[in-house]
C-alpha positions, 0 to 999 in steps of 0.5 A, spaced: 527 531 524 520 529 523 518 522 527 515 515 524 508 519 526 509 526 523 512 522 516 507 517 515 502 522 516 505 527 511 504 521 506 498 519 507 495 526 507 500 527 499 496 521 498 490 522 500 490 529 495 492 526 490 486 522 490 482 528 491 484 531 485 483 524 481 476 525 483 475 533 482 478 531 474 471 526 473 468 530 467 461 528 471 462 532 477 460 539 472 453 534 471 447 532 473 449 525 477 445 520 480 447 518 487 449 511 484 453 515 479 456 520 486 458 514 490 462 511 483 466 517 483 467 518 491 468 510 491 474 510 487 478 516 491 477 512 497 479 506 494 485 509 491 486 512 499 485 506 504 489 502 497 495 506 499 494 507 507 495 500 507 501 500 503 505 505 508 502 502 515 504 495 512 511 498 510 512 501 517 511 495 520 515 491 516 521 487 518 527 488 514 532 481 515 539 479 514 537 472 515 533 467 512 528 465 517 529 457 515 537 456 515 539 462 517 543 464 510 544 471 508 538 474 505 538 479 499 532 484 498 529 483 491 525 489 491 517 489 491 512 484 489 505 485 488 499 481 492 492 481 491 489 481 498 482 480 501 480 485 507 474 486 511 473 492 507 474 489 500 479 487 495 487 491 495 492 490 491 499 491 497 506 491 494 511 487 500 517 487 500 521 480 498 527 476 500 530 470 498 535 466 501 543 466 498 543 459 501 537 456 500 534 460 494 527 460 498 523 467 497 519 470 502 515 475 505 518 477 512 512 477 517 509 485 518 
């Protein structure tokens, strides 16, 4: 069985792939471009990767509870919810996992 290590590194290296080949189907790559036109090109592959490196280091992190951190009640996972976040390193747009309260009813995103 693979470790925590050895599984996040296969995702981040799928993910890293499918950027590349993302990239490798601009039609601009068979012309003449400009270093601004380049750096478009390779920019959004490295966007799309550190987009979903964060993802799945924030998932890895992420703490799963059974309990409302606000009145102890039992929590049920609502799925992923999407955030737009600034970093150092620009704009992304994380997907976190939800809970809320069967008791209270409040709706919240566990620490990571």
């Amino acid at each position: 069985m693979p470790t925590q290590r050895e599984a996040l590194k296969a995702k981040l290296l799928a993910r890293a792939e499918a950027a590349i080949d993302e990239m490798l189907r601009d039609e601009r790559l068979h012309e003449q471009m400009t270093l601004s036109q380049i750096e478009q090109v390779v920019g959004l592959s490295e966007t799309d990767f550190r987009q979903a490196a964060l993802e799945e280091i924030i998932a890895l992190q992420q703490a799963t509870p059974t309990t409302c951190p606000l009145c102890g009640g039992q929590v049920e996972n609502k799925g992923k919810k999407r955030k737009q976040v600034a970093s150092r390193r620009g704009e992304a747009d994380i997907g976190r996992a939800y809970y809320q309260c069967q008791t209270c009813h409040r709706g919240y995103f566990p620490p990571g």
